[in-house]
C-alpha positions as a Markdown table, in Angstrom:
| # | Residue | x | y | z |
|---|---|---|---|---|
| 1 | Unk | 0.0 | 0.0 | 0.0 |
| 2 | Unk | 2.9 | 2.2 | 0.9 |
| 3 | Unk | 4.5 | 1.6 | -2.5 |
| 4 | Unk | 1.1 | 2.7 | -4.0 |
| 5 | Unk | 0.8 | 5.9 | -2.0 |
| 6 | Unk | 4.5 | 6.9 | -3.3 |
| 7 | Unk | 4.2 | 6.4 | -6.7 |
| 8 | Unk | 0.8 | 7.9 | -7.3 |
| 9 | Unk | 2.1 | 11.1 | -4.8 |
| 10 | Unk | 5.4 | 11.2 | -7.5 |
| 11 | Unk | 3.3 | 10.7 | -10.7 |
| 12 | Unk | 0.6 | 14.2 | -8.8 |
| 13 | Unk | 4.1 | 16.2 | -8.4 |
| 14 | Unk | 5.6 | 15.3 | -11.7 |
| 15 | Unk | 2.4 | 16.0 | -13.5 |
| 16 | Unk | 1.9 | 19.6 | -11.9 |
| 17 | Unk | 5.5 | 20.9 | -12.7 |
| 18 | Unk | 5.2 | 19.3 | -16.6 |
| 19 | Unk | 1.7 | 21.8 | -16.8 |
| 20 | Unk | 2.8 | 24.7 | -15.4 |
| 21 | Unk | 1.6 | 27.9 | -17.5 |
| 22 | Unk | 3.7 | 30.9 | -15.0 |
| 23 | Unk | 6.4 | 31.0 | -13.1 |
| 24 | Unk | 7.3 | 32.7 | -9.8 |
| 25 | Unk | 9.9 | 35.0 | -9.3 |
| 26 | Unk | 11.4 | 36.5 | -6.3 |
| 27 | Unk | 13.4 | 39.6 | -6.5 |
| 28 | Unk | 16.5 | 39.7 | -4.5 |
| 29 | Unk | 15.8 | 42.7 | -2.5 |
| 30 | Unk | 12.3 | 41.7 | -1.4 |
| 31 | Unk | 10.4 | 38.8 | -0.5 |
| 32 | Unk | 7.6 | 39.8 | -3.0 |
| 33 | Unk | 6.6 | 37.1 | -5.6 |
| 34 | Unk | 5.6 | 37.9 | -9.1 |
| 35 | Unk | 3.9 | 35.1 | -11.0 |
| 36 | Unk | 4.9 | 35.8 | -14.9 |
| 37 | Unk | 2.0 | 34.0 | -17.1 |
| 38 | Unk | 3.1 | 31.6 | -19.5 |
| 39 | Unk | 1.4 | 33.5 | -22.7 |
| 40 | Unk | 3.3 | 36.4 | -21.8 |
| 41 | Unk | 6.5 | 34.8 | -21.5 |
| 42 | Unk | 5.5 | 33.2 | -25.0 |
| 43 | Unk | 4.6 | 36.6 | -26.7 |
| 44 | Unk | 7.7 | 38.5 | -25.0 |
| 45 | Unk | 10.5 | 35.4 | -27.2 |
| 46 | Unk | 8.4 | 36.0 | -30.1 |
| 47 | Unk | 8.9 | 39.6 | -30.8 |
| 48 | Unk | 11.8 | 41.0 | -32.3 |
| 49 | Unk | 13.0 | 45.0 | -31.0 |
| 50 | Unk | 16.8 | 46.1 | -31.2 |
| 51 | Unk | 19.2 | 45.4 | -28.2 |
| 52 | Unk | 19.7 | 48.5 | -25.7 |
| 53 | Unk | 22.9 | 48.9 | -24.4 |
| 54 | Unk | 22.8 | 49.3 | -20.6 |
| 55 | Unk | 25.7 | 50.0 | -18.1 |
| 56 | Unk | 24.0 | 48.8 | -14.6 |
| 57 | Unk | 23.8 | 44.8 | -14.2 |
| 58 | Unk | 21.0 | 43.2 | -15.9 |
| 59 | Unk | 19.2 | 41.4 | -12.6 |
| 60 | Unk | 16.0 | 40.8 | -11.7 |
| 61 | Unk | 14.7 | 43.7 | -9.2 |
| 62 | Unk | 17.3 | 45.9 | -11.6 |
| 63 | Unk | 15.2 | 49.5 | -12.1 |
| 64 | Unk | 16.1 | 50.4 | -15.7 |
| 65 | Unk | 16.5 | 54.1 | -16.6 |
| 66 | Unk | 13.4 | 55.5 | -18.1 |
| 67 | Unk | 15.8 | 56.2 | -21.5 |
| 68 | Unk | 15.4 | 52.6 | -22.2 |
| 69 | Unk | 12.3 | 52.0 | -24.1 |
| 70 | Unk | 10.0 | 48.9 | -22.4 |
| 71 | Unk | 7.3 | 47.7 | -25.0 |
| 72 | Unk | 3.7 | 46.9 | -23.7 |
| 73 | Unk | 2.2 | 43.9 | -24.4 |
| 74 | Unk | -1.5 | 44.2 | -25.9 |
| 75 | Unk | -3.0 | 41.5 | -23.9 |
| 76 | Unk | -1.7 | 42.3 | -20.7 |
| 77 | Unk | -1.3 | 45.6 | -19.3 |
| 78 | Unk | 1.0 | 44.5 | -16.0 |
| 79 | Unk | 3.8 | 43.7 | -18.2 |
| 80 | Unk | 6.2 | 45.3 | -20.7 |
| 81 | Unk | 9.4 | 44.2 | -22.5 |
| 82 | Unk | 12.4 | 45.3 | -24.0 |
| 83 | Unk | 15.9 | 43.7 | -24.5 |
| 84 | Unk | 18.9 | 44.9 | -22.8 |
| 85 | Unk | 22.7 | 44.1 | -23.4 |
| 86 | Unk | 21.2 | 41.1 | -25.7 |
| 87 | Unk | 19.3 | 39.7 | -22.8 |
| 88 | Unk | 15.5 | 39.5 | -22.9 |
| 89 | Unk | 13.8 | 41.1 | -19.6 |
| 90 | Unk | 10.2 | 41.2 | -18.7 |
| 91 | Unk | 9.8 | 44.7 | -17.2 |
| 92 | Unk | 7.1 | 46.1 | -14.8 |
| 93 | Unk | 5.9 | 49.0 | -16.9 |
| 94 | Unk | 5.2 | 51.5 | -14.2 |
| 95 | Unk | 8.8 | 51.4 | -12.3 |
| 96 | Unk | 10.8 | 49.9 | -15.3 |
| 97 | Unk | 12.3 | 47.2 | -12.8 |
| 98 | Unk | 13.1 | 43.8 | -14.3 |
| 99 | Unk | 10.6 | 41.1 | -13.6 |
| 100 | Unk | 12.2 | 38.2 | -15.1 |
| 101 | Unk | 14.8 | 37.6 | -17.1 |
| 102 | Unk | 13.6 | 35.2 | -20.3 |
| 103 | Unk | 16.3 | 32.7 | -21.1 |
């Protein structure tokens, strides 16, 4: 019965990571969460801007200077994007502070 119990409990956990749609993030100088969802994260690899070149480390919880230019997304309004130093960055539009970097 044990053996049972373990395996289905396994096959629950493995299932639930495999569907996941968002992910979480937690910025280093906070212990707020930020859950990105998955269609943004899809939309923000999809588009193609030029590269800004950026002097300050590209981190998450990084505030970018408001010369960098974040692009909205159309479907969602609590997330922009742009791509800085060749890295793509999902960017809270109202303090420009990085969200999650998209690898």
């Amino acid at each position: 019965m044990k053996r049972i119990l373990v395996a289905v409990s396994a096959a629950l956990f493995a299932s639930g990571t495999a569907f996941a749609q968002s992910s979480v993030v937690v910025t280093p100088d906070s212990s707020d969460t930020v859950a990105v969802p998955g269609d943004v994260r899809t939309y923000v690899t999809e588009q193609e801007v030029p590269s800004a070149t950026y002097d300050g480390d590209v981190v998450v919880g990084a505030e970018l200077p408001s010369s960098v230019e974040v692009h909205t997304i159309p479907s969602n309004n609590d997330y922009a994007y742009t791509i800085i130093n060749k890295k793509r960055v999902i960017v809270n539009p109202h303090t420009h502070k990085i969200i999650e970097i998209v690898k």
